[in-house]
ROVEXZA-23396 format. One record per residue (C-alpha): residue number from 1; y, z, x. Coordinates in steps of 0.2 Angstrom, whole numbers, plus 5000, padded with zeros to 4 digits. Layout:
! residues N
i  c2  c3  c1
NUM  Y  Z  X
...
//
This chain:
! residues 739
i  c2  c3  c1
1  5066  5195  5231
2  5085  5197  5225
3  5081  5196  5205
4  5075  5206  5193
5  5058  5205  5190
6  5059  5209  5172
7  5073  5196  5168
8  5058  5184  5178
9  5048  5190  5167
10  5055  5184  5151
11  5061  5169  5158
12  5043  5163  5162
13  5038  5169  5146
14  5048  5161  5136
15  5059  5174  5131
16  5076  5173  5139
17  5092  5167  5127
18  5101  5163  5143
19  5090  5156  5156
20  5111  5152  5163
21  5112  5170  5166
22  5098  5168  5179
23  5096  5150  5185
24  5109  5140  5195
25  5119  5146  5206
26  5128  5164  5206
27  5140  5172  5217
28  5131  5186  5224
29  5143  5195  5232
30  5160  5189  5243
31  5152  5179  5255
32  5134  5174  5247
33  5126  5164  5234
34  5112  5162  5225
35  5103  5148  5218
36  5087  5152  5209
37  5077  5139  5202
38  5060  5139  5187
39  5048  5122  5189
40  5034  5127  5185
41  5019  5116  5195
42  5033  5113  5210
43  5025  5115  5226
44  5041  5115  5236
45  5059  5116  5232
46  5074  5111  5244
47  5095  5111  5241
48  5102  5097  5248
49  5124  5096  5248
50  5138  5088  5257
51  5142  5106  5263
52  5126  5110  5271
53  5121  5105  5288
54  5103  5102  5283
55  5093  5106  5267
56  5088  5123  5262
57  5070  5128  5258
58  5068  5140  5243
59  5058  5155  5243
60  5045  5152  5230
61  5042  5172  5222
62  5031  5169  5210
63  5015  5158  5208
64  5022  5150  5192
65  5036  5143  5201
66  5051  5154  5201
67  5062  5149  5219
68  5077  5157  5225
69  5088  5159  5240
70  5103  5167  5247
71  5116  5156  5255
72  5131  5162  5265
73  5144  5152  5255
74  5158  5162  5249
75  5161  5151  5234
76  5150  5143  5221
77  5146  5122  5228
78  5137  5106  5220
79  5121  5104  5224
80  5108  5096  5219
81  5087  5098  5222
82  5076  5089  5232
83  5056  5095  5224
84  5039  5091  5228
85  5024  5093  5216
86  5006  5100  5221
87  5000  5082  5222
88  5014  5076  5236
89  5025  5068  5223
90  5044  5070  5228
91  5061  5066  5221
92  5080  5072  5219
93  5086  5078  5204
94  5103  5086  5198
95  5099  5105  5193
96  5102  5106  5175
97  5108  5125  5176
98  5120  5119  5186
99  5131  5115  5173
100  5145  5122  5162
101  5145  5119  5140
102  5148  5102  5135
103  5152  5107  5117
104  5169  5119  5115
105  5173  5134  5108
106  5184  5125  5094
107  5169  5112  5089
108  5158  5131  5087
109  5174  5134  5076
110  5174  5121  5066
111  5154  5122  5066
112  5151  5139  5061
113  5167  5136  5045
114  5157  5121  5040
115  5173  5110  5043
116  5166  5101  5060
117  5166  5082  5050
118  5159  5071  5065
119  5146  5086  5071
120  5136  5072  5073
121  5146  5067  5091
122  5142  5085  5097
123  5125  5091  5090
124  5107  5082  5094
125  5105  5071  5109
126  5121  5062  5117
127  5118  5051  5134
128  5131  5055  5141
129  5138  5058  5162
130  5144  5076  5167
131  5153  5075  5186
132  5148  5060  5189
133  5130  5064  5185
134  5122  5052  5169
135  5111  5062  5159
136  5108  5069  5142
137  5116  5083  5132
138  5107  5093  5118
139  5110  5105  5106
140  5102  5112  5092
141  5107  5126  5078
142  5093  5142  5078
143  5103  5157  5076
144  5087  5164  5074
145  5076  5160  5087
146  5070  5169  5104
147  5070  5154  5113
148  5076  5135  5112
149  5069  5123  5124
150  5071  5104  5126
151  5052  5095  5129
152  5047  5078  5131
153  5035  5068  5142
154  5051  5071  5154
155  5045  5089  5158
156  5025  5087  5152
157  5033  5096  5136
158  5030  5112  5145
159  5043  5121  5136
160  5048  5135  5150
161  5054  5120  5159
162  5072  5116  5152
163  5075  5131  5142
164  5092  5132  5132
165  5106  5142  5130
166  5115  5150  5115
167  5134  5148  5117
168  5140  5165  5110
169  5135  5170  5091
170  5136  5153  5086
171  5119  5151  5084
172  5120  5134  5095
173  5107  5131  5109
174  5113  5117  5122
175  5106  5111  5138
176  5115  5097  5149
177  5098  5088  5158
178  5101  5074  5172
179  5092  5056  5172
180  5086  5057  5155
181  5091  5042  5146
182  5088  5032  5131
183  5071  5031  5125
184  5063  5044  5129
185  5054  5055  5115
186  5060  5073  5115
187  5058  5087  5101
188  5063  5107  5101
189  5051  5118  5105
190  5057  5134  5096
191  5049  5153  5098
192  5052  5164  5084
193  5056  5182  5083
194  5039  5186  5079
195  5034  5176  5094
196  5028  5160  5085
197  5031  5144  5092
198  5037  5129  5082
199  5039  5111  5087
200  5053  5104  5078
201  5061  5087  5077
202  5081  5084  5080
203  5089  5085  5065
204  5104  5075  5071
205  5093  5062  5079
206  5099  5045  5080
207  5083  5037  5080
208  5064  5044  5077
209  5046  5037  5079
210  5037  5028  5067
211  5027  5040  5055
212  5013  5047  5061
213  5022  5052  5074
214  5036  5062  5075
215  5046  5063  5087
216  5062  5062  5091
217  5071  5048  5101
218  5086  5049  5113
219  5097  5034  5107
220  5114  5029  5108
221  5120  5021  5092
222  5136  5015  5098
223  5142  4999  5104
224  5122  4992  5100
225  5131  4980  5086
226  5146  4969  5087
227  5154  4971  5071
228  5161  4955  5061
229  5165  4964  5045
230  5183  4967  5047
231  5190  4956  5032
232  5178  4965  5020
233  5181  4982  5029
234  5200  4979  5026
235  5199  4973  5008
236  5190  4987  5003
237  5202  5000  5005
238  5212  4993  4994
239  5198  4989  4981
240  5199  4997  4964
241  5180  4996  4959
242  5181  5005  4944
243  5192  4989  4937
244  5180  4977  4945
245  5161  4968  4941
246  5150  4979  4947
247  5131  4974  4948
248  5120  4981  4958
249  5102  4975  4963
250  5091  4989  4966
251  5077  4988  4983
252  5063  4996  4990
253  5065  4986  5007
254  5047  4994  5010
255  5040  4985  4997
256  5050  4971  4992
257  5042  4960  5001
258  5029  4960  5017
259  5021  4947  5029
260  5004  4946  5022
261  4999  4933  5038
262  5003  4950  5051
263  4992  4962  5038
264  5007  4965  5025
265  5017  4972  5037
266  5036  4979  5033
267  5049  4964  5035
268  5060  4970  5051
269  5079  4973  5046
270  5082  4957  5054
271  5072  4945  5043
272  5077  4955  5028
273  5096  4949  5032
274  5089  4932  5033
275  5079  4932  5016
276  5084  4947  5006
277  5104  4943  5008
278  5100  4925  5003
279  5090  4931  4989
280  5103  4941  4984
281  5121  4932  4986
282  5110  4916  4976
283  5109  4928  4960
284  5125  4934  4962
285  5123  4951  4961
286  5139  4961  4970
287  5130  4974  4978
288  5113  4979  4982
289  5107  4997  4983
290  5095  5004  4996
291  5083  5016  4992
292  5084  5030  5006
293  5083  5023  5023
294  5085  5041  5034
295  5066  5044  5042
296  5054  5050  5030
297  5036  5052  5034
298  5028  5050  5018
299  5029  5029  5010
300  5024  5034  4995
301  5039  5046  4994
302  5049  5030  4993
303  5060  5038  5006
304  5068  5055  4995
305  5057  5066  5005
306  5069  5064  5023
307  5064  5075  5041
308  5078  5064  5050
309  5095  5065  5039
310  5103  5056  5054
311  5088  5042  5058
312  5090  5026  5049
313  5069  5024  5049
314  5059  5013  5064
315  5049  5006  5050
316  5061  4991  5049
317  5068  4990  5067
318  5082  5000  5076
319  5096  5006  5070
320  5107  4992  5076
321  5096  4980  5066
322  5103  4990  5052
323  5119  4988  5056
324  5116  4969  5059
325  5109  4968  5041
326  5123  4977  5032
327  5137  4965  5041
328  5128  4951  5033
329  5128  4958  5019
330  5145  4963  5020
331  5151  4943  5028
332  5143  4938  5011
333  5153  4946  5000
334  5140  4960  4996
335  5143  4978  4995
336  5130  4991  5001
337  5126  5008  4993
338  5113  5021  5001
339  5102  5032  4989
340  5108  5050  4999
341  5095  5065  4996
342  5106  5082  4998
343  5098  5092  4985
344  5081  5094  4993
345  5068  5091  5007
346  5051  5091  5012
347  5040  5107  5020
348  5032  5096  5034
349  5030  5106  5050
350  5040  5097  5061
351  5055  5093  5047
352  5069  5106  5042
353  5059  5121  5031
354  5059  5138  5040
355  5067  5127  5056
356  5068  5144  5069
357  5057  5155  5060
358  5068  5160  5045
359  5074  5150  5028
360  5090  5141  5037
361  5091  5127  5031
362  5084  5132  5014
363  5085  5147  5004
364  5074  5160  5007
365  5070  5167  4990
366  5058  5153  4982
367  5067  5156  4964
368  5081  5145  4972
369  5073  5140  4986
370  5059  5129  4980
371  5056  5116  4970
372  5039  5120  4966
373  5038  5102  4956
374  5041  5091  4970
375  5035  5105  4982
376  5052  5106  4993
377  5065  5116  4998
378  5082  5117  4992
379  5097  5115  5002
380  5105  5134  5003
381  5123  5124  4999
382  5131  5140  5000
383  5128  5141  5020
384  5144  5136  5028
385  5133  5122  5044
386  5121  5117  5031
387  5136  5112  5020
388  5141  5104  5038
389  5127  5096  5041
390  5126  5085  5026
391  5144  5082  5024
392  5145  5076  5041
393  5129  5066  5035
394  5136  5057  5024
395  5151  5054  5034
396  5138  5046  5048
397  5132  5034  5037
398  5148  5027  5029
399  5156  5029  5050
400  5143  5021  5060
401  5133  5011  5046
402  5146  5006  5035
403  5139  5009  5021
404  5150  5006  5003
405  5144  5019  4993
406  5132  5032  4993
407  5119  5037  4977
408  5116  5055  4976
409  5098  5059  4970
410  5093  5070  4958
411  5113  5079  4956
412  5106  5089  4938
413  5093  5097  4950
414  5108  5103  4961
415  5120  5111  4948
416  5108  5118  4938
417  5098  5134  4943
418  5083  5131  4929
419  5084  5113  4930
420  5063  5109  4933
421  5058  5125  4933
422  5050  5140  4925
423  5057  5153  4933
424  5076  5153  4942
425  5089  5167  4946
426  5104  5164  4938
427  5121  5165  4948
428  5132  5180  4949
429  5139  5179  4931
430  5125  5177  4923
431  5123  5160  4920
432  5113  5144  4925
433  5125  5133  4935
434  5120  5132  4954
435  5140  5135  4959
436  5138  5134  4976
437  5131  5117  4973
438  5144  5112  4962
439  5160  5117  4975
440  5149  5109  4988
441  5149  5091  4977
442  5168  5094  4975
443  5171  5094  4992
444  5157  5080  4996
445  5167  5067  4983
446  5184  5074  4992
447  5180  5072  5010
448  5172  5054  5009
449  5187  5047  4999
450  5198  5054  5011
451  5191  5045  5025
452  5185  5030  5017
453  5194  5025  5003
454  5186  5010  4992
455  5169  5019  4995
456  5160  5023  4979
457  5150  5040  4976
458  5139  5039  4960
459  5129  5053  4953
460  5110  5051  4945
461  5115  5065  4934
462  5104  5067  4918
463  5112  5081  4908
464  5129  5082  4897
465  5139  5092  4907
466  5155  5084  4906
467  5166  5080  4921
468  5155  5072  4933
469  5166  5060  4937
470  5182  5067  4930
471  5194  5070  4948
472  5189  5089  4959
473  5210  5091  4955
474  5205  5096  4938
475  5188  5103  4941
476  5177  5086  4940
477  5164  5083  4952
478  5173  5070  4958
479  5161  5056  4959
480  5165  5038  4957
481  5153  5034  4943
482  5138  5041  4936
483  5121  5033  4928
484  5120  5034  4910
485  5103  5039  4908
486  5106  5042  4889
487  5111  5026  4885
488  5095  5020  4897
489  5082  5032  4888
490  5089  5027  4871
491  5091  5009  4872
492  5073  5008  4881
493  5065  5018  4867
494  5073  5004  4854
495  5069  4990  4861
496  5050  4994  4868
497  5051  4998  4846
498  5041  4983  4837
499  5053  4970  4828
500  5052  4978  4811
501  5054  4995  4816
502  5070  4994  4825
503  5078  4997  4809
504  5071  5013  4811
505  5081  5016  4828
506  5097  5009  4824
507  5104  5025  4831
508  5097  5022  4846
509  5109  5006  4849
510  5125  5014  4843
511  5123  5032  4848
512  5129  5028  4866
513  5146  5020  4861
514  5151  5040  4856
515  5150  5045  4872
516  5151  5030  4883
517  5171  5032  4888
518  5167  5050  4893
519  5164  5049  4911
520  5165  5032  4922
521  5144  5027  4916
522  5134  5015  4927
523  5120  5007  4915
524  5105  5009  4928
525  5086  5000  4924
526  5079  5007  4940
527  5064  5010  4948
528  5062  5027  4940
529  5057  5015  4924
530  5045  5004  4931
531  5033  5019  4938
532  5021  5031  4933
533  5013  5023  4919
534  5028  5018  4912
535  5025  4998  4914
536  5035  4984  4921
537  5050  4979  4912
538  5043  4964  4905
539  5026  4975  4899
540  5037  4987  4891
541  5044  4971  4880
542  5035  4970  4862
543  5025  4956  4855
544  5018  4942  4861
545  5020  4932  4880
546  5035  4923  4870
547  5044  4937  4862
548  5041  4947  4879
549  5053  4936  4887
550  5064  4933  4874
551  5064  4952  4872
552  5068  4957  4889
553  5081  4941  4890
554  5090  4949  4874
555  5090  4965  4883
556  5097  4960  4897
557  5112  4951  4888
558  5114  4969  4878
559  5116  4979  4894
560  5128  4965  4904
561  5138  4968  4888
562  5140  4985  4884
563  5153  4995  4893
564  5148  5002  4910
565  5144  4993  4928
566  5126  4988  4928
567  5108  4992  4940
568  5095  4983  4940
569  5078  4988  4951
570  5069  4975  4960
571  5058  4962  4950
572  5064  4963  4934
573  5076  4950  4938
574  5059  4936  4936
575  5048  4949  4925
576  5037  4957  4936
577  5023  4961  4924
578  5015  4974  4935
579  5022  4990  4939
580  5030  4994  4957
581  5020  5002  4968
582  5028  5005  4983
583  5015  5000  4996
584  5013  4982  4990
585  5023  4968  4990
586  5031  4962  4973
587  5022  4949  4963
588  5033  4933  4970
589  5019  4922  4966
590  5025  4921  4948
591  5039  4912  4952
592  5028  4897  4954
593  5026  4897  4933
594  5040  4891  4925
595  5044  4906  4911
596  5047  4918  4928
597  5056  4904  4936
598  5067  4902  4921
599  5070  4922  4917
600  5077  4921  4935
601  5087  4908  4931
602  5093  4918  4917
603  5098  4932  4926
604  5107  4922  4939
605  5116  4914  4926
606  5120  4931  4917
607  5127  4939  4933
608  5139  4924  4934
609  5144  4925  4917
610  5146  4941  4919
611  5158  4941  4933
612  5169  4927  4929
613  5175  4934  4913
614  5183  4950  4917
615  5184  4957  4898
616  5166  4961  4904
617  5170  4975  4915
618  5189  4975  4917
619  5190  4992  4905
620  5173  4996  4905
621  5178  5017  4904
622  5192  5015  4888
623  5189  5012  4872
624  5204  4998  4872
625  5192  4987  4882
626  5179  4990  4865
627  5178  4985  4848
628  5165  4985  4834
629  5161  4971  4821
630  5146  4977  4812
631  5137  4991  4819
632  5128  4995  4802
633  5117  4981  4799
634  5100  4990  4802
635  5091  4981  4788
636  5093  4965  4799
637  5093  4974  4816
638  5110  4963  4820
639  5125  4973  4830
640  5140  4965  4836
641  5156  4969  4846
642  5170  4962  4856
643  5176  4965  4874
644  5193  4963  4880
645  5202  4963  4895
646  5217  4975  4899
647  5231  4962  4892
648  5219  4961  4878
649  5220  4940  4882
650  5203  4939  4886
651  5191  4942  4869
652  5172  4940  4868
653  5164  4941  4854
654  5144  4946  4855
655  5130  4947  4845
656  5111  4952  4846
657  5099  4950  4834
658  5082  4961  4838
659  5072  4952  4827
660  5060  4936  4829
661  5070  4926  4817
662  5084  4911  4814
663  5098  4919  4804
664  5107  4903  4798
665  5125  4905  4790
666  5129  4924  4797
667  5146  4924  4794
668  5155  4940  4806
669  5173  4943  4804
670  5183  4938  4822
671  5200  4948  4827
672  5210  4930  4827
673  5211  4913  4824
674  5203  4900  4836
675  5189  4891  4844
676  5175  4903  4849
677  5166  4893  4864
678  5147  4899  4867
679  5147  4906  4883
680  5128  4912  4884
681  5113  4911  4873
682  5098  4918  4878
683  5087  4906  4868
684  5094  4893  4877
685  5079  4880  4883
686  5084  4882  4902
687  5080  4901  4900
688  5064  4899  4890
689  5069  4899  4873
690  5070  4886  4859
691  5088  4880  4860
692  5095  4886  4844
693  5110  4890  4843
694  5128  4883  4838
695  5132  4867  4849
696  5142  4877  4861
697  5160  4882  4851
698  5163  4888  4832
699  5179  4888  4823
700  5186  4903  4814
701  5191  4902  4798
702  5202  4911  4785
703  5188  4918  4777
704  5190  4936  4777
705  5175  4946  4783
706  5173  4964  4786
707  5187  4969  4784
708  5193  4953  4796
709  5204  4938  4788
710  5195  4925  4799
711  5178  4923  4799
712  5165  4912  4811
713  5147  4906  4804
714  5133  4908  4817
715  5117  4902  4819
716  5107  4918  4826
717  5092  4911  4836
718  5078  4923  4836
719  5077  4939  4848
720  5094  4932  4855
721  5110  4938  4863
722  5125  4924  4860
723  5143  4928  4868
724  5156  4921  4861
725  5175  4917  4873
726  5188  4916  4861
727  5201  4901  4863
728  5216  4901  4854
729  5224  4886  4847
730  5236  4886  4859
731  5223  4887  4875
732  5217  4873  4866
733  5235  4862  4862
734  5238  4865  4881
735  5220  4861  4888
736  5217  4877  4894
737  5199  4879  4902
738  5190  4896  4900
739  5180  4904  4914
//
């Protein structure tokens, strides 16, 4: 026996940081070699090589199958081993510690910084061919491990068979092992210092097994889908969203629908582009919003609690049936924003939490690195690869997904040390803003506009702290747009109000229009609403079956109107009565009664409206698209604006009255002279109401009003929203047709 016993020792123990050191082949001296060889449960080991004139039996030292052998070769050759196992089974295989590092000092670099932006090409599993040999390349970040090994059903997930190596003090394990190819389930088997042994998943894996199980899956993502999205990819660098219609339809694809014949299973990616893009592009909503799609083992976590950052979930399909459903969304015109959770994450065993032994992922003090609500860990944002590893995320999923725009959860819970808890540490200066956090959102919003301009970044941010979307130039966050969960809570709180109370709230209505050209607001109705007791949007409405609807119709028109892009969750669109519960299918059965059928007709109709008159959202973040009439008729519970376009040739006039009943003769002062044509009324018959209204146009006259020198005379219908397109006279001399 040549080696050292003790360095044997640890190898077959599972102690070695660089089984490399040991295995392969060495030069021994000038004129010999030595190839030394651990397969445990290998009877009998051979080299075969061109520069041999027959194969060479190793010497098996030790009973748990350590081989070695000196040759007399002066320098270092390819080889490649022929093994048989104690039941007669043989093969030929490449040795895997036969190889040099795949991944270069200057990725390690960039790594270690937390600048490497495509990690994802070098870390987790790549198929891939190293001298002429295919195979598969791993790696995995443990700075603080004992030992990394690769297992799988490949090496009977014996974990002392393909042991890694740490390149340098990077902290990165990686292993080159021939013939492994795609599909075959692999996790990291990691041994702590204090001699635990952890089975971890791949955090950069590019696929993962279905839930309950939880391994990983070697894939290669690319070239698995022929894109035909290049007009809309092309058009959309050059898209200024801020300054077009934005509204958004907001799905669980768990539980939007199922396939109740096959025991309510999911809908596969690939039926969801045949129905759910239809469904979509008919109520012409310009985007739709996925709630998260990376691997999460929990449904009822409706995805925010994520174990595979870089796995678009085998619930639906495969990942290149993803990518097939997003072209089609993207051929009809529709764009695609994905809910992205890089504030927290969930303590399962085989997920990210204490990953080799010690808080790496997370911080270790539970004061910041818990949230003990939602019972997760916190990023540790601060940590220059975990500030890698979820830039590089969110690069992957707007790179090899496409995706338009990503959501970022729960942003207050991120900049805030105290936000949701008890007990919190405050940052070095004493205060409460999580600053790491807050330079890690800078650089998030920076990055992904730099490489994908025409992508949106949009904040769930519940707090007043301004900036959120101001630019990082001048110390903003940097995001696109950000909800406006004031205006949501307040207007929600008004209109849930009974009819003769709302006079009581008036506040509620106006408040928002002090703020709402602040930061660039999305007005969002999401699922967050319709949960947890919190009732159904069509529940929440007060009154009888009648008013419900005429309720939630009025609503509808009020948000559409108001300044801000808009959100709507999943079956409010028809009134889902209901609330959503994420492991049912929603309620499509109403839609054969004709008030659901007609409230989705309602909607469809609103959306249109909505997007073919741009006074609607062409300045939707500056007062000059904005404009009172009476905002101080709280007795009547009546308010009323106008919208304008930016050439301020574009005027809608719109009114809402939030009580059940007719105002005849309302006279409301109008900015000019001209035809008012009735674009929209929600009491329209087709929709469910009662068809009052004002025979589709009024004429201004030189009545003055409020303070106005031409007037218009409405019928108000009741619980109704009624917009108004003004048409001058010469519009009208000149034939001119409104949109």
């Amino acid at each position: 026996m040549i080696s050292d016993q003790n360095k044997i020792n640890k190898l077959i123990t599972g102690n070695c940081k660089d089984p490399f050191e040991i295995l392969g082949i060495h030069r021994l001296n000038k004129e010999q070699v030595i190839i030394r060889i651990f397969r445990p449960k290998v009877k009998k080991a051979f080299i075969i090589s061109d520069i041999l004139e027959n194969d060479i039996k190793l010497n098996k030292i030790n009973k748990e199958g350590f081989f070695e052998k000196v040759i007399n070769k002066s320098k270092l050759f390819n080889y490649k081993l022929k093994l048989e196992n104690e039941q007669g089974e043989k093969w030929i295989t490449k040795d895997p510690y036969s190889f040099l590092p795949i991944i270069s000092e200057y990725d390690l670099h960039l790594f270690n910084e937390g600048n490497h932006h495509q990690i994802y090409e070098k870390m987790g599993a790549h198929i891939t061919t190293k001298k002429g040999v295919s195979g598969t390349h791993f790696s995995v970040w443990a700075p603080e491990a004992k030992r990394v090994s690769v297992v799988g059903d490949f090496n009977n997930w014996d974990g002392r068979v393909h042991q890694m190596r740490m390149l340098g003090a990077s902290g990165v394990w990686e292993i080159f092992i021939p013939n492994i190819t795609e599909g075959e389930l692999y996790q990291f088997e990691i041994k702590t210092k204090s001699d635990r042994v952890l089975m971890k998943s791949d955090p950069y894996a590019f696929y993962s097994e279905l839930r309950p199980a939880k391994a990983s899956i070697i894939y290669e993502i690319n070239n698995k889908h022929e894109w035909k999205d290049d007009k809309w990819m092309k058009e959309r660098k050059e898209k200024e969203w801020l300054k077009e219609p934005i509204s958004i339809y907001e799905v669980n694809l768990s539980s939007w629908a199922k396939v109740p014949e096959e025991k309510n299973r999911f809908l596969t990616y690939r039926e969801l582009a045949d129905q759910l893009v239809n469904y979509i592009k008919q109520n012409n909503y310009t985007h739709v919003e996925l709630m998260p799609l990376a691997e999460h083992p929990l449904d009822e976590s409706w995805g925010y609690q994520i174990t595979g950052y870089f796995s678009a979930t085998s619930r639906f399909g495969k990942p290149e049936d993803l990518m097939y459903l997003i072209d089609q969304f993207h051929q009809h015109n529709i764009g695609v924003i994905l809910d992205w959770v890089p504030g927290h994450f969930p303590k399962d065993a085989h997920g990210l939490g204490r990953f080799d032994g010690s808080a790496l992922y997370e911080h270790l003090d539970p004061l910041l690195g818990e949230h003990l609500k939602w019972g997760t860990y916190i990023f540790n944002h601060g940590r220059n690869e975990v500030k890698n590893f979820l830039i590089s995320n969110a690069l992957f999923w707007l790179d090899k997904f496409h995706i338009d725009g990503l959501r970022v959860d729960a942003v207050s819970s991120m900049i805030y040390l105290d936000h949701g808890r008890q007990h919190w540490r405050t940052n070095a200066y004493g205060g409460t803003e999580n600053l790491a956090a807050i330079e890690f959102l800078k650089y998030f919003n920076s990055i992904t506009h730099k490489y994908y301009p025409g992508i949106l970044t949009i904040a769930e941010e519940a707090t007043s702290r301004p900036g959120i979307t101001s630019p990082t130039y001048s110390d903003g966050l940097g995001f696109s747009m950000k909800w406006n969960m004031g205006w949501m809570h307040d207007s929600l709180e008004y209109i849930e109000a009974e009819s003769t109370h709302r006079k009581y709230h008036h506040n509620n209505l106006t408040f928002s229009l002090t703020y709402a050209f602040n930061e660039n607001y999305l007005l969002s109705l999401s699922h967050d609403e319709v949960v947890h007791l919190k009732k159904s949007m069509l529940e929440k409405m007060p009154g009888d079956k009648w008013q419900k609807f005429a309720n939630l119709r009025l609503f509808y028109s009020y948000m559409y109107a108001h300044p801000g892009k808009k959100l709507l969750f999943m079956g409010g669109e028809f009134g889902q009565w209901s609330e959503w519960n994420a492991t049912e299918s929603l309620d499509w059965h109403l839609l054969n009664y004709k008030p659901h059928q007609k409230l989705l007709k309602f909607v469809r109709d609103l959306n249109a409206i909505y997007q073919q008159n741009n006074a609607l959202w062409e300045v939707d973040f500056d007062p000059q698209g904005f404009e009172w009439l009476d905002c101080n008729n709280h007795q009547k519970s009546i308010f009323s604006f106008i919208r304008k376009n930016k050439k301020e040739n574009e005027i809608i006039v719109c009114v809402f009255n939030f009580r059940p009943v007719v105002r005849e003769n309302y006279k409301l002062g109008v900015p000019q002279a001209g035809t008012y044509n009735e674009i929209l009324n929600t009491d329209s018959k087709i929709y469910g109401g009662q068809n009052i209204g004002n025979l589709g146009k009024l004429k201004s006259e030189p009545i003055e009003c409020y303070q106005r020198k031409e007037s218009i005379n409405i019928t108000l219908p009741p619980l109704s929203g009624l917009y108004f397109k003004y048409q001058s006279q010469k519009e009208k001399k000149d034939g001119l047709k409104t949109r």
